[in-house]
C-alpha positions as CSV (number, residue, x, y, z in Angstrom):
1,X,83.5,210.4,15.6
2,X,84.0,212.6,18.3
3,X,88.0,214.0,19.3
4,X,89.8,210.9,20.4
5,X,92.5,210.4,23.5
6,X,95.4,208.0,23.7
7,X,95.6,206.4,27.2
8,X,99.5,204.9,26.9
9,X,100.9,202.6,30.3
10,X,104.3,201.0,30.1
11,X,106.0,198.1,31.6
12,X,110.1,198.7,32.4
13,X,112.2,196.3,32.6
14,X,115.3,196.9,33.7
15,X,118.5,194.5,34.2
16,X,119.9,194.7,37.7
17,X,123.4,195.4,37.8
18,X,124.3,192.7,39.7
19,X,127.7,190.6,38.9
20,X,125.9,186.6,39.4
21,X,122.3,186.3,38.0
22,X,119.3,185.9,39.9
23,X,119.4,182.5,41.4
24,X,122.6,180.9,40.9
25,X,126.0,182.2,41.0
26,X,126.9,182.2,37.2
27,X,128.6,185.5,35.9
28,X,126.0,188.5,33.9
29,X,127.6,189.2,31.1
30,X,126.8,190.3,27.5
31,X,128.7,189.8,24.3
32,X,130.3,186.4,25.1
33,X,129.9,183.4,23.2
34,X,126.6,182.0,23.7
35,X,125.6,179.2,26.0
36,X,128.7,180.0,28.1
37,X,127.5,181.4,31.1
38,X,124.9,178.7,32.1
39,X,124.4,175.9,35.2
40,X,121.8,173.2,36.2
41,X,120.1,176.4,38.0
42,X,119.3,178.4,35.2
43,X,119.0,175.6,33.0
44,X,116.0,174.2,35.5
45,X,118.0,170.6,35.6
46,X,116.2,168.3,38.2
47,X,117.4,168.7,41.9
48,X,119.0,172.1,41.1
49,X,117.7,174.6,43.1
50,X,117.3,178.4,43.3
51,X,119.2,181.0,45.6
52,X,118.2,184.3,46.0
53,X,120.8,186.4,45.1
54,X,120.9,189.2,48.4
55,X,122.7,192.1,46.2
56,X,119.8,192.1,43.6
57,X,116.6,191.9,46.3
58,X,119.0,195.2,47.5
59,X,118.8,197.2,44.0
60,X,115.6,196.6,43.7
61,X,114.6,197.8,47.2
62,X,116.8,201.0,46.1
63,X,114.6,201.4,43.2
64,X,111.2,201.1,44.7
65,X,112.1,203.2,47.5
66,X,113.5,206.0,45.4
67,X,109.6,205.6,43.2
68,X,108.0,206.2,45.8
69,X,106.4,203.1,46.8
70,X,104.6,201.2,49.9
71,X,107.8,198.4,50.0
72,X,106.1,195.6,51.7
73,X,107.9,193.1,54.1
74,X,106.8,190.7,52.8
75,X,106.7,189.4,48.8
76,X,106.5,185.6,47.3
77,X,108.1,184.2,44.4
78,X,105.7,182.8,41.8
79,X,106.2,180.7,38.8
80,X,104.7,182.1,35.5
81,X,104.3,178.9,32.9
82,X,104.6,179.4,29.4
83,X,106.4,177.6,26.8
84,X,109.2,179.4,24.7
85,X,112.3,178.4,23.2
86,X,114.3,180.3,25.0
87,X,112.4,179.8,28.5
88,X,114.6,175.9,29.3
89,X,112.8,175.8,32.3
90,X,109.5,176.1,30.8
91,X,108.3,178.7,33.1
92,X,110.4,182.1,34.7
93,X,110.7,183.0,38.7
94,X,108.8,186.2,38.7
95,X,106.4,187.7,41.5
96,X,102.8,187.8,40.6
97,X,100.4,188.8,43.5
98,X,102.2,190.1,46.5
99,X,105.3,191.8,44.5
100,X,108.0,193.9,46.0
101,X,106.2,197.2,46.2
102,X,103.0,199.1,44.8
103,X,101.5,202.2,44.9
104,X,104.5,204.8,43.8
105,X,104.5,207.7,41.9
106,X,107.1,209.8,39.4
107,X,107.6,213.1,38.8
108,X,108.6,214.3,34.8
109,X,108.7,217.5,32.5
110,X,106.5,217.6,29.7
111,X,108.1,220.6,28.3
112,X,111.9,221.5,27.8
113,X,111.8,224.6,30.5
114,X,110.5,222.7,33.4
115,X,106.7,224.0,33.2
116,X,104.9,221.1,32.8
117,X,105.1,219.0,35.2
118,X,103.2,216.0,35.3
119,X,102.8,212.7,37.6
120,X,102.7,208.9,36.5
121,X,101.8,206.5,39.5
122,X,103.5,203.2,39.5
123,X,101.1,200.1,40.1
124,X,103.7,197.8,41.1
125,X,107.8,196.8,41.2
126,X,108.3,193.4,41.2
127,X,111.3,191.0,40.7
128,X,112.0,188.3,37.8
129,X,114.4,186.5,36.0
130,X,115.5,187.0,32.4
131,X,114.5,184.7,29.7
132,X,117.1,183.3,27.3
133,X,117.2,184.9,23.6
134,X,116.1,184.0,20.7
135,X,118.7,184.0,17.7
136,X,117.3,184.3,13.8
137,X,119.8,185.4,11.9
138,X,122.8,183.0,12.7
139,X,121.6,179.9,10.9
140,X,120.1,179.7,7.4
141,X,116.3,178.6,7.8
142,X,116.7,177.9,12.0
143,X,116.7,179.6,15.2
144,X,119.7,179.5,17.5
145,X,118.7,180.3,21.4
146,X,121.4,182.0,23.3
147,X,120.5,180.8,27.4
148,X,123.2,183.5,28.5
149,X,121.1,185.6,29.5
150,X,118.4,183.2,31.3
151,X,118.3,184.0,34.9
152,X,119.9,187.3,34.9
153,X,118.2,189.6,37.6
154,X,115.4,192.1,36.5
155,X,113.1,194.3,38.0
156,X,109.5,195.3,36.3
157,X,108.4,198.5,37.0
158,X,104.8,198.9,35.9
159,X,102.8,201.7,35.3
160,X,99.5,202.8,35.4
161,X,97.4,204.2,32.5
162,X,98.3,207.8,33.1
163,X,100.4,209.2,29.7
164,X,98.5,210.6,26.8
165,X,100.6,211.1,24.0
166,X,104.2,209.4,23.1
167,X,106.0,212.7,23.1
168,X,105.3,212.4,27.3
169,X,105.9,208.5,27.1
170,X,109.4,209.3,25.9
171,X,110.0,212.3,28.7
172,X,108.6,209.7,31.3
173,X,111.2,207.1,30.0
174,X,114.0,209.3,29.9
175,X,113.7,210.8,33.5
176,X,113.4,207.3,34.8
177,X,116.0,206.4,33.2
178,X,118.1,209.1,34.8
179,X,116.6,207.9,38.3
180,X,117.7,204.4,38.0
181,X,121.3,205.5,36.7
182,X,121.8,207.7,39.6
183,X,120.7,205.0,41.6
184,X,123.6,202.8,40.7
185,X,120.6,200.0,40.1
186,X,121.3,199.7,36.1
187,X,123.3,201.0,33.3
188,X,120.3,201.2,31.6
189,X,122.1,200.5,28.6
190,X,119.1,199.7,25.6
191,X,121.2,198.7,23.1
192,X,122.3,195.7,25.4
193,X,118.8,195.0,26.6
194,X,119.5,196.5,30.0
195,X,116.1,198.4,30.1
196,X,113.1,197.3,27.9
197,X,110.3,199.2,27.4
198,X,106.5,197.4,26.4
199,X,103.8,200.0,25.6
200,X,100.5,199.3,26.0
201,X,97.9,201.5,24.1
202,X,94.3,201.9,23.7
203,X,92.1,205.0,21.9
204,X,89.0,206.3,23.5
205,X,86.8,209.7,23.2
206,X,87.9,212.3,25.0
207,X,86.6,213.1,28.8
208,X,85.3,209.0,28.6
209,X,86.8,207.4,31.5
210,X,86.2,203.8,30.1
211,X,89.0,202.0,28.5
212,X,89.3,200.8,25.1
213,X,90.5,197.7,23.7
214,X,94.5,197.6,24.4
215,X,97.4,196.7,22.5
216,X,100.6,196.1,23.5
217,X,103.8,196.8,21.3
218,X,107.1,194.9,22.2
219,X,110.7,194.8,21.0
220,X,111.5,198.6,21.4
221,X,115.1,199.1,21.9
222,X,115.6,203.3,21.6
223,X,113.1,206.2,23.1
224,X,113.2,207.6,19.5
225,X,111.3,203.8,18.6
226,X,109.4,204.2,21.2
227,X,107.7,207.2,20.3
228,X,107.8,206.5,16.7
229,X,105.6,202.8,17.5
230,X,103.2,204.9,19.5
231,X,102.8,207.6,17.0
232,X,101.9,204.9,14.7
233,X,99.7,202.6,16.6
234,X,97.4,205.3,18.1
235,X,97.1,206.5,14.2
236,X,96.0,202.7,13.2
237,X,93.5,202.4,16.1
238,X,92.2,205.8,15.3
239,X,90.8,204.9,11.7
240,X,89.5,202.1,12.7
241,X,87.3,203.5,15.2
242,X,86.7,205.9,12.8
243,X,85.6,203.5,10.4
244,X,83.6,201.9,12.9
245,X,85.8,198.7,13.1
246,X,86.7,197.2,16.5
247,X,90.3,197.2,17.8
248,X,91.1,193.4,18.7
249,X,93.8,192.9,21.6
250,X,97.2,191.7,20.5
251,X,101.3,191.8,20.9
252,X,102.9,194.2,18.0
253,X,106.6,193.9,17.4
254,X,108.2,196.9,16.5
255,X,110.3,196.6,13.6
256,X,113.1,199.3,13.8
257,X,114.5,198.8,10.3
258,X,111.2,199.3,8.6
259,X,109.9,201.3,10.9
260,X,106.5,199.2,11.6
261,X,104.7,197.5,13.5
262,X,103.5,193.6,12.8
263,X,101.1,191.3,15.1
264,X,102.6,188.6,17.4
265,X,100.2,187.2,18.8
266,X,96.7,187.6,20.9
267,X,97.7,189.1,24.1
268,X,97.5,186.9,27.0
269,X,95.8,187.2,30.2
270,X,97.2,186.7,33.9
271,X,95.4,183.6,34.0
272,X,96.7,182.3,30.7
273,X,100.3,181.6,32.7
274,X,98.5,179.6,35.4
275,X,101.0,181.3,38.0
276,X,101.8,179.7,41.3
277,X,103.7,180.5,44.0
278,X,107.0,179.0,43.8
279,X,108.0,176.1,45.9
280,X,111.3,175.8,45.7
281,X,111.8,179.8,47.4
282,X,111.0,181.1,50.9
283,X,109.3,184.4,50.3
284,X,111.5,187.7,50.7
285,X,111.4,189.1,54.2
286,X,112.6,192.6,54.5
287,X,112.8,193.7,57.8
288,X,112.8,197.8,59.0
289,X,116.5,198.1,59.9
290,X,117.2,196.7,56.6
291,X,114.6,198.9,54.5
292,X,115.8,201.8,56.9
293,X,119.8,201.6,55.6
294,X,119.1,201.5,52.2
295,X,116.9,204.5,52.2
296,X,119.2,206.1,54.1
297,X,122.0,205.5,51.6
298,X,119.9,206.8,48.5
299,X,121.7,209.4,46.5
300,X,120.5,213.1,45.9
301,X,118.2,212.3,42.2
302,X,118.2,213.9,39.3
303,X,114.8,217.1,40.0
304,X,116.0,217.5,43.4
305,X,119.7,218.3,42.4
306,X,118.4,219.9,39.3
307,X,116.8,222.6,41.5
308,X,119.3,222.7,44.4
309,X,122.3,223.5,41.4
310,X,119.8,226.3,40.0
311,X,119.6,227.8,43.4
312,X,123.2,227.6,44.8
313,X,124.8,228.4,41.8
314,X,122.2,230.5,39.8
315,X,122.0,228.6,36.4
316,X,119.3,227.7,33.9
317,X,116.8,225.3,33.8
318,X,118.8,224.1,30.7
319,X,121.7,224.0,32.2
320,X,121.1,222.3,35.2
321,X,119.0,220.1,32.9
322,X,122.3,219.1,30.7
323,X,124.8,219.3,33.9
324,X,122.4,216.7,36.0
325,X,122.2,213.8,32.8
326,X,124.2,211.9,35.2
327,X,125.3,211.9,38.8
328,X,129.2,211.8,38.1
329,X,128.9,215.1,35.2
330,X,126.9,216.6,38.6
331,X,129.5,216.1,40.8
332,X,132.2,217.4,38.7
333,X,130.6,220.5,37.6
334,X,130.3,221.0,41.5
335,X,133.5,220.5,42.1
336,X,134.6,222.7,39.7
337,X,132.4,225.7,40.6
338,X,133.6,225.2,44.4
339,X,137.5,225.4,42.7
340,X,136.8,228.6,40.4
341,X,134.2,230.3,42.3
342,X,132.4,231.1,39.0
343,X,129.8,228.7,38.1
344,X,129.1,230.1,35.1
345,X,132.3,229.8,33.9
346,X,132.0,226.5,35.4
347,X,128.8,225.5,33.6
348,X,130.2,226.6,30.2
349,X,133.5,224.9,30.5
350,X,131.9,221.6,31.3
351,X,128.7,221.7,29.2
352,X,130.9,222.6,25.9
353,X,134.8,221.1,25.8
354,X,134.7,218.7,29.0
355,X,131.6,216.9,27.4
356,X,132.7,216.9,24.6
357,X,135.8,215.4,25.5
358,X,133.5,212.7,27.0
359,X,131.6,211.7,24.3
360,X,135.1,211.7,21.7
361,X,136.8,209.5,24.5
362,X,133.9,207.2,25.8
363,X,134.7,208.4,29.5
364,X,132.9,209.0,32.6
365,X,133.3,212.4,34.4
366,X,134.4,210.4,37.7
367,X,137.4,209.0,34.9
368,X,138.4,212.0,33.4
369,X,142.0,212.6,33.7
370,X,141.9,216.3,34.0
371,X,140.4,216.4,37.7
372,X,137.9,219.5,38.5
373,X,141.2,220.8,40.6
374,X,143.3,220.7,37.4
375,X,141.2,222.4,35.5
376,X,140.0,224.8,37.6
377,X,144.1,225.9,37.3
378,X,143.7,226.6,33.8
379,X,140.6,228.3,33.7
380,X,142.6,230.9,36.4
381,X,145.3,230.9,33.5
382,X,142.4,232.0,31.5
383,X,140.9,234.5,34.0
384,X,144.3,236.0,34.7
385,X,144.8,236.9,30.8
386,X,148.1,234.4,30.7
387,X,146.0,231.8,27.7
388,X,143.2,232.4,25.6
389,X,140.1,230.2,25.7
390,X,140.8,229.0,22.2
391,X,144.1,227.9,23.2
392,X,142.7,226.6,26.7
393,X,140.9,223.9,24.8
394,X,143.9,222.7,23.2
395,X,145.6,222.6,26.7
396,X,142.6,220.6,27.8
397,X,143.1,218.3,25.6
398,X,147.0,218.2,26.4
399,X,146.2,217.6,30.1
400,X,144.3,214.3,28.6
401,X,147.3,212.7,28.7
402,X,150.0,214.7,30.1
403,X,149.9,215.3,34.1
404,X,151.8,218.0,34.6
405,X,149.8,221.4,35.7
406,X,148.4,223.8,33.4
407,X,150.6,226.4,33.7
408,X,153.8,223.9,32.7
409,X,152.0,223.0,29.9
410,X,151.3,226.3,28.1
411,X,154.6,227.3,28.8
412,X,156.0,224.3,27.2
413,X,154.0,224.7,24.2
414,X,154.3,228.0,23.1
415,X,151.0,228.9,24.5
416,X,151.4,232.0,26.7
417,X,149.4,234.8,25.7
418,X,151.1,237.8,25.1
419,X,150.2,241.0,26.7
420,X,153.6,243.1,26.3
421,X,151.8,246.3,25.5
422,X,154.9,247.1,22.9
423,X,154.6,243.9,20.8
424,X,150.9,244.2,21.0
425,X,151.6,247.8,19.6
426,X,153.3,246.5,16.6
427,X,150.7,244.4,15.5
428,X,148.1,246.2,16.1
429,X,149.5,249.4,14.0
430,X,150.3,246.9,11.1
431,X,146.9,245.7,10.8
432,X,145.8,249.2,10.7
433,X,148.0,250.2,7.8
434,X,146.6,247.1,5.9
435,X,143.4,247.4,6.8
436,X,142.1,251.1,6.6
437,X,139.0,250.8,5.0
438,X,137.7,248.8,8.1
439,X,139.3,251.2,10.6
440,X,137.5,253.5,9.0
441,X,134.4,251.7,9.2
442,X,135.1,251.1,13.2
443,X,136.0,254.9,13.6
444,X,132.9,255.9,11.7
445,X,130.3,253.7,14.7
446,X,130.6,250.2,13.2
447,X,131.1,248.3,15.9
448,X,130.4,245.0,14.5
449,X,133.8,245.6,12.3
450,X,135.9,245.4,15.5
451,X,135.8,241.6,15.7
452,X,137.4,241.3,12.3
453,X,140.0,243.5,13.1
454,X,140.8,241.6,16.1
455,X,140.7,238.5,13.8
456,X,143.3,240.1,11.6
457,X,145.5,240.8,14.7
458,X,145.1,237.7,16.2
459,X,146.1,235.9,12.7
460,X,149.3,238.2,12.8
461,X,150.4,237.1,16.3
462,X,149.6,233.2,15.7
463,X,147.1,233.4,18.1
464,X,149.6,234.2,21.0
465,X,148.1,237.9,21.3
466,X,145.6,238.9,24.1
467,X,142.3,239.6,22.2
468,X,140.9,241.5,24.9
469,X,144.1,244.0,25.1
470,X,144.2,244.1,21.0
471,X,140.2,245.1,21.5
472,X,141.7,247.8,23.9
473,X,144.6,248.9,21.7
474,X,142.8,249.0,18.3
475,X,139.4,251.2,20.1
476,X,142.6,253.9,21.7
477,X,143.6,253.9,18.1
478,X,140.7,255.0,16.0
479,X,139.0,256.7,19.1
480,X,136.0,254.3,19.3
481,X,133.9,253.9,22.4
């Protein structure tokens, strides 16, 4: 058989983050007991009926908008029948053939530095509530079904057919991701089933523009799976077309432990859920002022300020890469260059000990005790020569939890760097008298045997000594350049 192609489309769903679900006003929330946050509503109890819930119809607006889509004014609520466990109602509010918004299009890197660009278009963004959850490990030999999360609000952002290969399915994932966190629509959060991600996958020869016979693979809850469940699937439909064996259509569930995939079931068709528009809901009316404010109040997203932040403050690709993860890490990084006036002083500080302060503490950049402003006071310390950058991170750390100003703090605790050229004399002409075969070595054109007598120096002075002076000192000493 000739070379083969992957043609890969994905369906998003993301949880809105919204504080009432969908349709009725009980609270969104995960980890509580289940079967606590539940009503006549959600439960589909006769004479209960649905209300729209205005805050959510708004997020997801923001999201189709910032896609690029055609919004359209006007969008109907449809009712999707199947029957589930989980589903009480025995069918889920969704949209089915005049959804929010179609036609939009999103703009990733296929490669680390930026140079391959590439485009998937989005088909449609549409509106739905959650389904309950299915429980099989709480009781021996039964299912338990959690209903918390029935109702809660969710927009589907579909693709179309346009990635080739899971390594771009996972850069397409990951940039959306960033999107719809800057947006302020999700926290995305996978572990908690904020976004889900269904792949569907299909093999053909290369340059054919007909499609092949499509799978879909379900229950992926990392990027890492993701790709992994891909990787494996388009292996599996290659042999068989290989082998001459036809590929039949069907639901795989990704099993993370094992790393596999096993069939669900025979994948369903639209007509299959015998949709119908839903009579208990108007249908959603958007009108321009409306549509106009939110667009307005869109954020700056993740390429855009990834280029502006290479171009105002002249750093990488990878670093703007790293600093624009998230809109608050951004802004402080901004913040901080404005304070210092060196951005790559800036960039470093904030790329290596603020983040990682971040990650150790759980924190967002907009919560971070140590304000841009405070920290731009120590890294003056720093510039002046008054504290070294080792000891700089320990003062960071200080600052964590101590709100006085840099410069009280590295008094208090013995961090001043000292510069007395006398003191630094001392030290210096000690290590030298220990250490003559490397001042030799120095004197002689090793340069390389500098640092350690710097180290040496350093050690002597309990780290108080200014390494850049000692440098200095020990090179007018021994006469090196």
């Amino acid at each position: 058989m000739s070379a083969c192609e992957a043609v890969i489309g994905v369906e998003i769903h993301v949880r809105l983050g919204t504080a009432r679900k969908l349709f009725c006003a009980d609270e969104v929330a995960f980890g509580d007991p289940p079967n606590t946050h539940v009503c006549p509503v959600c439960l589909g109890l006769p004479g209960a009926l649905p209300v729209p819930n205005d805050e959510a119809i708004s997020l997801a607006v923001r999201a189709a908008l910032a896609l690029g889509c055609t919004l359209h004014r006007r969008s109907v609520w449809a009712r999707k029948n199947y029957f589930y466990p989980d589903l009480p109602k025995g069918y889920q509010i969704t949209q089915f053939d005049r959804p929010l918004a179609t036609d939009g299009r999103v703009a990733f890197d296929s490669d680390a530095d930026g140079a391959g660009e590439r485009y998937v278009r989005i088909r449609r963004v549409h509106m739905e509530e959650d389904a309950g959850k299915s429980l099989h490990d709480r009781i021996a030999g039964a299912t338990a079904v959690d209903l918390n999360r029935a109702g809660t609000p969710l927009v589907e952002i579909v693709t179309e057919p346009d990635l080739r290969s899971p390594r771009d399915t996972r850069a397409f994932l990951q940039t959306l991701k960033r999107v719809l966190e800057y947006l302020d629509v999700s926290d995305c959060n996978m572990e908690e089933g904020s976004l889900r991600v269904d792949a569907n996958v299909s093999v053909r020869p290369a340059g054919s523009r007909a499609l092949g016979t499509k799978t879909e693979i379900k229950n992926v809850n990392s990027f890492s799976g993701i790709e992994r469940s891909l990787e494996l699937e388009i292996a599996r439909q290659r042999r068989f077309l290989e082998a001459g064996e036809s590929i039949v259509q069907q639901t795989l569930l990704w099993d993370d432990h094992r790393r596999q995939l096993r069939p669900m079931r025979s994948k369903e068709e639209s007509h299959d859920y015998r949709y119908f528009p839903e009579p208990d809901l108007p249908p959603v009316i958007l009108d321009e002022a409306f549509i106009a404010r939110v667009r307005e109040a869109l954020p700056e997203l993740p390429r855009v300020r990834r280029a502006r932040l290479r171009e105002t403050f002249g750093v990488s690709f990878y670093e703007a890469d790293v600093l624009t993860r998230d809109r608050a890490t951004a802004d402080y990084f901004e913040a901080l260059a404005r304070c210092t006036g060196t951005p790559k002083e800036a960039s470093n500080w904030v790329m290596g000990p603020v983040r990682q302060l971040l990650h150790e503490t759980g924190t967002d950049a907009a919560d971070l005790p140590v304000t841009p402003e405070r920290l731009a006071e120590l890294l003056t310390l720093v510039g002046e020569g008054a504290v070294s950058h080792s000891a700089a991170r320990d003062v960071l750390r200080t600052m964590m939890s101590d709100p006085r100003p840099a410069a009280v703090i590295v008094k208090a605790v013995g961090l001043v760097q000292i510069r007395d050229l006398d003191q630094l004399s001392v030290w210096v002409d000690d290590v030298l008298r220990e250490e003559k075969d490397a001042a030799a070595r120095v004197r002689a054109g090793e340069s390389k045997v500098l640092g350690f007598l710097v180290g040496r120096v350093m050690r002597r002075s309990g780290g108080a000594a200014d390494p850049r002076r000692v440098s200095e000192l020990i090179r007018e000493r021994l006469g090196s350049a």
